[in-house]
C-alpha positions as CSV (number, residue, x, y, z in Angstrom):
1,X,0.0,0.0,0.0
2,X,0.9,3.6,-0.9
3,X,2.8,5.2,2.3
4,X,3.4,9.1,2.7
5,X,5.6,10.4,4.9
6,X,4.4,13.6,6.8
7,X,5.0,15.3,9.7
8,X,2.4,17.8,11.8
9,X,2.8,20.0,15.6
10,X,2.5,17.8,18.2
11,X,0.7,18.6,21.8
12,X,4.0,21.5,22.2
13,X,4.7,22.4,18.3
14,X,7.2,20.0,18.2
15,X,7.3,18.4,14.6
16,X,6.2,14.5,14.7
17,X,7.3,12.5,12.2
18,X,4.3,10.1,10.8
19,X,3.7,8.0,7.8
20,X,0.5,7.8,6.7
21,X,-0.4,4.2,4.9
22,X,-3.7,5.0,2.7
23,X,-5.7,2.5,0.5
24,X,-4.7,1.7,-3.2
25,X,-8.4,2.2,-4.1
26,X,-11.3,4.2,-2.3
27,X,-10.5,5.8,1.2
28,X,-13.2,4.5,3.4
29,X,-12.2,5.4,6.8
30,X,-9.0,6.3,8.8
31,X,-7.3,5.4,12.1
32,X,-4.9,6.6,14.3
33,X,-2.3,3.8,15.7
34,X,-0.4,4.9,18.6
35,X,2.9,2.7,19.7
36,X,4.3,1.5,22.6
37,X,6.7,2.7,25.3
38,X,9.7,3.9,23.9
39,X,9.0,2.0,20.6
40,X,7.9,3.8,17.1
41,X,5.9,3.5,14.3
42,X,8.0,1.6,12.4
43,X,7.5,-1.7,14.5
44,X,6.6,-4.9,12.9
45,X,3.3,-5.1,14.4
46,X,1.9,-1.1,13.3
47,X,3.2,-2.0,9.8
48,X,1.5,-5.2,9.3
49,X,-2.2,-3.7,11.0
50,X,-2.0,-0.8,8.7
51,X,-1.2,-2.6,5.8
52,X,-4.2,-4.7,6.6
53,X,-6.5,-2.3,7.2
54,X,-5.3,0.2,4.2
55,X,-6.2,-2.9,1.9
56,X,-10.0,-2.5,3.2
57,X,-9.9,0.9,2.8
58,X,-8.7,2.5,6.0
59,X,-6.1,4.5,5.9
60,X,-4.1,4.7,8.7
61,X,-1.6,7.3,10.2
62,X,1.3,5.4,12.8
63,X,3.7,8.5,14.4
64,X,6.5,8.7,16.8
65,X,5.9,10.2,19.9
66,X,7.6,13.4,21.0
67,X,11.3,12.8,21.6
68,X,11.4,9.6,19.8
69,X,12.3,8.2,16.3
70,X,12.4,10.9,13.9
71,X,10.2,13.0,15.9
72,X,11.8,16.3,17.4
73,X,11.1,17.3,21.1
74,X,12.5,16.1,24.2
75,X,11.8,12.6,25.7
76,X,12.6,13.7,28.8
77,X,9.8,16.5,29.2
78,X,6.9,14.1,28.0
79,X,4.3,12.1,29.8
80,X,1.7,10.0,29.5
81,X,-0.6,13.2,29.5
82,X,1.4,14.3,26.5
83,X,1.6,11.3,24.4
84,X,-2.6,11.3,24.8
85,X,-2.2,15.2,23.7
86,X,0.2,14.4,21.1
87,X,-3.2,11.5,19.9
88,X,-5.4,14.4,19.8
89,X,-3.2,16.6,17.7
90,X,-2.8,14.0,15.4
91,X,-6.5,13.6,15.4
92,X,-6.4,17.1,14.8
93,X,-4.4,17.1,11.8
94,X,-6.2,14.8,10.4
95,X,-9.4,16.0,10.5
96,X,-8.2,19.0,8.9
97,X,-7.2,17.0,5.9
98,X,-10.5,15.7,5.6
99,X,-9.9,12.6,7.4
100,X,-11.2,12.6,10.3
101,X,-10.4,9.4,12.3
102,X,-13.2,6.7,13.3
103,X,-11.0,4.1,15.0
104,X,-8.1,4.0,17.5
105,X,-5.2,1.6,17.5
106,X,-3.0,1.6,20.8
107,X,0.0,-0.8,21.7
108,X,1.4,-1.2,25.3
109,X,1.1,2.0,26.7
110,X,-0.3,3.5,23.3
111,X,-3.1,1.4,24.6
112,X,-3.8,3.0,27.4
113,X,-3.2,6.4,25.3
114,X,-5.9,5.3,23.5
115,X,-8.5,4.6,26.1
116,X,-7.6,8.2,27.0
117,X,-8.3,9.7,23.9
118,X,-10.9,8.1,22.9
119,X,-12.9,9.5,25.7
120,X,-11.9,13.0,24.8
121,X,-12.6,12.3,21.5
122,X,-16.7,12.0,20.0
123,X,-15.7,10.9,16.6
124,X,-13.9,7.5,17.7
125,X,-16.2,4.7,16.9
126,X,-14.1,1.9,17.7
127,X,-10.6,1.3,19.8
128,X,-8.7,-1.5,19.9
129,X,-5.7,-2.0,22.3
130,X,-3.0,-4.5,22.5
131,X,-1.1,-5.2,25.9
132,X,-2.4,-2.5,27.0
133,X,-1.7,-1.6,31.0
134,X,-4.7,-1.0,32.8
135,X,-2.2,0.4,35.8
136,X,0.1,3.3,33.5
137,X,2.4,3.0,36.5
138,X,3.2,-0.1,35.7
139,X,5.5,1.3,32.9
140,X,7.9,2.2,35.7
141,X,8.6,-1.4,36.1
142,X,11.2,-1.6,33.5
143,X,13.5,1.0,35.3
144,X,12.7,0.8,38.7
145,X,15.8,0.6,39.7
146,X,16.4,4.0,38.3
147,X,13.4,5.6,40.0
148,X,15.4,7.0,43.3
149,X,17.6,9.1,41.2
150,X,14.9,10.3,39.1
151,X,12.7,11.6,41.9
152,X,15.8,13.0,43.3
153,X,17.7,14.5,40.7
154,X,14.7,15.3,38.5
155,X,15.5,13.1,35.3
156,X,17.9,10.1,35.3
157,X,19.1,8.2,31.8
158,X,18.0,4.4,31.8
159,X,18.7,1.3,29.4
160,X,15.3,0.3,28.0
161,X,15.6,-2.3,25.2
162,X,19.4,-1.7,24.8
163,X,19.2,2.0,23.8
164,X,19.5,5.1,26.4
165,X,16.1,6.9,27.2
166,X,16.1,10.4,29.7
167,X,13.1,9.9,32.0
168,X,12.1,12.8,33.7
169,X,10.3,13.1,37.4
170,X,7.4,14.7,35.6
171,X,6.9,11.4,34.0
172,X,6.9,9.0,36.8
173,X,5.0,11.2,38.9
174,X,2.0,11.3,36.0
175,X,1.8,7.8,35.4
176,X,1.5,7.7,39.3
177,X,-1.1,9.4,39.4
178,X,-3.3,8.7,35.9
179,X,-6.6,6.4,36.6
180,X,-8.0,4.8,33.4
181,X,-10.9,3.8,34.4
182,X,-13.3,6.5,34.1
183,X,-11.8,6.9,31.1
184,X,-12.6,3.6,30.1
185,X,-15.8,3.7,31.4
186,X,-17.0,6.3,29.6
187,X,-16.0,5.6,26.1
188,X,-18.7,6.4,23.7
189,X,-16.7,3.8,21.6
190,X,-16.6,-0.1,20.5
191,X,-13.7,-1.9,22.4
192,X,-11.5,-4.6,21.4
193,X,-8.5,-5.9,24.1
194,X,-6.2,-8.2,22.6
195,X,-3.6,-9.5,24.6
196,X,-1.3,-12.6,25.1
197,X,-1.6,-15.2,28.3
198,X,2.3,-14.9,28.4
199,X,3.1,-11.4,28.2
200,X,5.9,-11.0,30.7
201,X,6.0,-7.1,30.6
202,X,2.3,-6.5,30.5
203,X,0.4,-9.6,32.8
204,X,-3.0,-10.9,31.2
205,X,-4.6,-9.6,34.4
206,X,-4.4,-6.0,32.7
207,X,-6.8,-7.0,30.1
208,X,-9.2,-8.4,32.5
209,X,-9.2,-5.1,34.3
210,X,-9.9,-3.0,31.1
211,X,-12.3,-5.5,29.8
212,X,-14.7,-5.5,33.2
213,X,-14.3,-1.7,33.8
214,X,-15.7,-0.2,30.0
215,X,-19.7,-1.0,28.8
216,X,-20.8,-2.8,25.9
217,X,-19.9,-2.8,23.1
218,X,-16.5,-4.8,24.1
219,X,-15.0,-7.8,23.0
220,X,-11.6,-9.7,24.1
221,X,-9.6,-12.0,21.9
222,X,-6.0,-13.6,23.1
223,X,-3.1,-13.5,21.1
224,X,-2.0,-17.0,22.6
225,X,1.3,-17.4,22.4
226,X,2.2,-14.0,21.3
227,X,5.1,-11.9,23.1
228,X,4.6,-8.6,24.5
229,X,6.0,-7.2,21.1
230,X,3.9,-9.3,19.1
231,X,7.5,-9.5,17.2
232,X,6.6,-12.8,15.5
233,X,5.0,-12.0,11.9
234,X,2.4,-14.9,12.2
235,X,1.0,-12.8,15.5
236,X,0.7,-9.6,13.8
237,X,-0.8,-11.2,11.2
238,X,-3.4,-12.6,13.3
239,X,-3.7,-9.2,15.2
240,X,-4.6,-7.5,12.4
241,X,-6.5,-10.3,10.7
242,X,-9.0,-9.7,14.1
243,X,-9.0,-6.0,13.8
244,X,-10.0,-5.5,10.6
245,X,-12.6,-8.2,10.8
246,X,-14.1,-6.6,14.0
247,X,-14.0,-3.2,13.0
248,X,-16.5,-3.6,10.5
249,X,-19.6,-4.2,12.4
250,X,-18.6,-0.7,14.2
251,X,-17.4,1.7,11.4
252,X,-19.1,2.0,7.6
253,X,-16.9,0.9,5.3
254,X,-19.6,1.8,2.4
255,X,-17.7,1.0,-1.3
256,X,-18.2,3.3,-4.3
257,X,-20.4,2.1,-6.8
258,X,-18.0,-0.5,-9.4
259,X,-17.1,0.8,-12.4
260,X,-18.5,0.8,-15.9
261,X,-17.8,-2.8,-17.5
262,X,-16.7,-4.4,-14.1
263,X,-20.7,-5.9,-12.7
264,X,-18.9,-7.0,-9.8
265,X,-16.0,-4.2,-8.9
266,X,-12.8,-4.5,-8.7
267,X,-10.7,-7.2,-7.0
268,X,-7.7,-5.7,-5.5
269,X,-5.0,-8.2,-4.5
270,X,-1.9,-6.4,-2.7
271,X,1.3,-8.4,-1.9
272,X,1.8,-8.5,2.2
273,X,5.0,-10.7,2.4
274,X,7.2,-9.5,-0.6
275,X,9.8,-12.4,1.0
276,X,7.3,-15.3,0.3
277,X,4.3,-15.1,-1.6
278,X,1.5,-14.2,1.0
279,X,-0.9,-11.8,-0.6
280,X,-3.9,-9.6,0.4
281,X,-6.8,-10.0,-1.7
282,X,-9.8,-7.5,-0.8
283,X,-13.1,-7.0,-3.1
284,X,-14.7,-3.2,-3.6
285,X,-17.5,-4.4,-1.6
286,X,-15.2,-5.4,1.8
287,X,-14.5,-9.1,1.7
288,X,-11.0,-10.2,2.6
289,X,-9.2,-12.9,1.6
290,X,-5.5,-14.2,1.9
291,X,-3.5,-16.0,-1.3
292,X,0.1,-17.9,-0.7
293,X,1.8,-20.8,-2.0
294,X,2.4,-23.9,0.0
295,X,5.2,-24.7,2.1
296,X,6.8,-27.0,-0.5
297,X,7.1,-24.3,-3.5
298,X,8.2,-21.7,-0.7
299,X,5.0,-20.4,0.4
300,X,4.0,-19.9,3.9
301,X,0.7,-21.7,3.2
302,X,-1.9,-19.0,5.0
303,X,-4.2,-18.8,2.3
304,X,-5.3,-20.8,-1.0
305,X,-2.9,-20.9,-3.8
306,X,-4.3,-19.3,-6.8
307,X,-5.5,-22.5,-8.8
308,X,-7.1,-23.3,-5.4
309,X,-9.3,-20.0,-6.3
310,X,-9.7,-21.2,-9.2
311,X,-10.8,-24.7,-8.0
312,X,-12.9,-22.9,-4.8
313,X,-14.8,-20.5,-7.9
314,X,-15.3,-23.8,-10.1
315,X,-17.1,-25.6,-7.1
316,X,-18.6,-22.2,-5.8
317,X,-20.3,-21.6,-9.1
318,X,-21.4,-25.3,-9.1
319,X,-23.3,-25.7,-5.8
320,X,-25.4,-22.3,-6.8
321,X,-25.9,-23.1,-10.2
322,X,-27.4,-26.4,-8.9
323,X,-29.2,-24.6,-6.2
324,X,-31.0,-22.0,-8.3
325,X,-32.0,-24.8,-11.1
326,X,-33.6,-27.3,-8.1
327,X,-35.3,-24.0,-6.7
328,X,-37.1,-23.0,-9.6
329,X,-37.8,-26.2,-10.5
330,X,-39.5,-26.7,-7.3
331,X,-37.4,-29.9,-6.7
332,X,-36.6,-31.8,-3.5
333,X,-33.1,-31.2,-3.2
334,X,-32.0,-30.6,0.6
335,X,-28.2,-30.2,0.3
336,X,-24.7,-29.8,-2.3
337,X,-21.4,-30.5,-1.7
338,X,-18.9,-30.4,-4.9
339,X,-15.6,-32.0,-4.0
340,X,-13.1,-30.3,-6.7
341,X,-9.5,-31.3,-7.6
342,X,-7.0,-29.7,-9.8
343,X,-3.9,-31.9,-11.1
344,X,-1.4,-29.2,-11.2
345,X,0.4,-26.5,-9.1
346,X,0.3,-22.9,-9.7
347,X,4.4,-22.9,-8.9
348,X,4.9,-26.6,-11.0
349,X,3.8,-23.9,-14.3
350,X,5.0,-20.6,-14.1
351,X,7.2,-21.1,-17.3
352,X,4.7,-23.6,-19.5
353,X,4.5,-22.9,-22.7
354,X,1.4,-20.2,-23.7
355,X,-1.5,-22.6,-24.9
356,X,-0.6,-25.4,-24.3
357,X,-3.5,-27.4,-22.3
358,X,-2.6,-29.5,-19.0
359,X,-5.2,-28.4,-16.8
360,X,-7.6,-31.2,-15.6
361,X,-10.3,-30.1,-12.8
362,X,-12.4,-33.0,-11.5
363,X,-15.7,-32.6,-9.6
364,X,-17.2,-34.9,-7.8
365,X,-20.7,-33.6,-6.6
366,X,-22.8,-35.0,-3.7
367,X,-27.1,-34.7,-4.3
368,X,-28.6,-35.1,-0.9
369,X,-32.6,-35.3,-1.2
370,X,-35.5,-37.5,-2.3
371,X,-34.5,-36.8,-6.1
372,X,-35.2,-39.6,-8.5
373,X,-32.9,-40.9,-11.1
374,X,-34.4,-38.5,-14.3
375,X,-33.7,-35.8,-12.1
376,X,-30.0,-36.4,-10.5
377,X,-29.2,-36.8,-14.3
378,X,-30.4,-34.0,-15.3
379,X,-28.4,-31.8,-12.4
380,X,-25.3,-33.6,-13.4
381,X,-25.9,-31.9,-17.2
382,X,-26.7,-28.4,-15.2
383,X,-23.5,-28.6,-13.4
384,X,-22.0,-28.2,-16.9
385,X,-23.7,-25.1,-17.2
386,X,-22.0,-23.0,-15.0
387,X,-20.9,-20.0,-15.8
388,X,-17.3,-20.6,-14.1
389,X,-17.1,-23.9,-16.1
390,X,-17.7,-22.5,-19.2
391,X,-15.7,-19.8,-18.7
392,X,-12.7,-22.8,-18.2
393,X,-13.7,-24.7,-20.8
394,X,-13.4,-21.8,-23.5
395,X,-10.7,-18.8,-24.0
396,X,-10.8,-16.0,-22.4
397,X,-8.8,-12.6,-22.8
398,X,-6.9,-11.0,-20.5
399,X,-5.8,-7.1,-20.9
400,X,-2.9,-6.3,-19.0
401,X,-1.7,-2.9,-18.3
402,X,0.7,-0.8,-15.9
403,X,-0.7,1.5,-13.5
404,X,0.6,5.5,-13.8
């Protein structure tokens, strides 16, 4: 998906640097996705959610706080109150460009940034957190060690993740006192917690917390065996696999009207792993999809392979072409199942010959009902009739062209 690289004042005019991922086709929607502690935005887990959601339509705008990444400002002087200002002013910007945001996206402590700005906020329709603390104080964990020096000397410089941060007093002494759950309780948004069983920074126990203290609508959904920076790529994928699949029964994602010539819109299919072969296939009407090769021809096997689309259409357009001929025939024909096999791989062809024709699909179709013999026949010639089988059976053409 397209990415543009901005930047826009933060909650004290510092410059934030942000990149805003936005959709390939028709923007829908936006959200705001807000990182953890002394991450960024460039984190395995914001890129893969926002490439996700751009593919549905959302576009999505992922910044670095004040004082971190590429963002100017001072780490030191910041807060928790601040990086929930710094949300705001992002929302801000964004609704000046005519994108006003409709769903929140916090990790770790961006999580609970997110509860807090979402109740600030009356044009958040949905917020999702992941790992979130329910407790911001319990940030102070990962330098408590530190925390006598910063109380007494008013900032101290800690190791967090290997790299040197300046905490300042200010800082502690907010997350100290911050309470989320009013917050929380009065969001005038859908929630979704996700969280992992074995976080070891943020317990499970958090979740619970923030899951019991905000009102319906709320769901929670683990993230198993995920870590606390959800680091592995088959967990992000899931994350934002259970995102964007939630968020629609909260936010509109209405699609344009398809195009002249194209009955059915467009299918957009967007690479998501450019070092295997998974690939994000999303329809102008919302349905999602996943595409990938198997394991054996270097796939990661997540999705169907394309002849397996082909096969899945083929047995699709079998079972309703069936359906709709019993229906109007007023026939007795309770259920179809259409077993379909293919006897070649997608990866096994990539340089065959143009033409030539190796392709063999077999179905094997199950009638359940009190039909008679006349009539099973008979539904065996109308499963010829397809539309997708005759579509295989004769050429098509295909017009190819590069996009400007």
């Amino acid at each position: 998906m397209p990415t543009q690289r901005i930047t826009f004042p933060g909650h004290d005019g510092s410059e934030l640097a942000a990149r805003l991922d936005v959709p390939d086709g028709p923007h829908l929607a936006t959200a705001l996705f807000a990182h953890c502690f002394t991450c960024g935005k460039d984190i395995p887990a914001a890129r893969r959610i926002a490439a996700r959601l751009a593919s549905m339509g959302i576009a999505v705008l992922r910044f670095d706080f004040t004082g971190l990444g590429h963002s100017a400002g001072e780490f030191s002087n910041t807060s928790f109150t601040s990086n929930v200002d710094d949300l705001i002013a992002a929302n801000a910007y964004l609704t000046d460009r005519g994108m006003t945001p409709s769903l929140m996206i916090g990790h770790s402590l961006g999580g609970a940034a997110v509860l807090k700005a979402t109740s600030k906020l009356d044009t958040i329709k949905a917020v999702a957190t992941l790992g979130a603390p329910f407790d911001t104080e319990h940030v102070t964990h990962n330098f408590a060690d530190a925390l006598p020096e910063i109380m007494s000397k008013g900032v101290a410089e800690v190791s967090l993740g290997g790299r040197p941060f300046q905490i300042g007093k200010g800082f502690v002494e907010d997350v100290a006192q911050e309470k989320l759950s009013p917050a929380i309780a009065s969001l005038n948004a859908a929630l979704l917690v996700l969280h992992a069983p074995r976080d070891e920074i943020v317990s499970i126990d958090n979740a619970g917390q923030i899951f019991l203290a905000a009102k319906h609508p709320k769901s929670f959904v683990t993230l198993d065996s995920a870590d606390h920076l959800i680091t592995r790529g088959e967990d992000a994928e899931y994350a934002a696999d259970v995102i964007a699949t939630w968020v629609r029964r909260y936010i509109a994602l209405k699609p344009p009207a398809p195009p002249p010539g194209a009955p059915e819109g467009v299918l957009r299919v967007s690479e998501a792993d450019p070092q295997g072969y998974l690939t994000d296939i999303t329809s102008s009407d919302g349905h999602h999809l996943l595409a990938d090769e198997p394991l054996a021809y270097g796939g990661t096997n997540k999705g169907l392979s394309p002849y397996g689309f082909l096969s899945a259409g083929l047995g699709a357009c079998t079972s309703m072409t069936l359906r709709m001929y019993a229906r109007r025939k007023g026939w007795p024909l309770a259920h179809v199942s259409v077993d379909v096999s293919h006897n070649k791989m997608h990866a096994q062809d990539a340089e065959t010959a143009v033409g030539e024709k190796i392709d063999t699909w077999r179905r094997r179709i199950t009638l359940t009902g009190d039909l008679d013999a006349e009539q099973r026949a008979r539904l065996l010639e109308i499963a010829d009739k397809c539309p997708v089988h005759r579509t295989l059976e004769r050429s098509s053409t295909v017009i190819t062209e590069l996009a400007e």
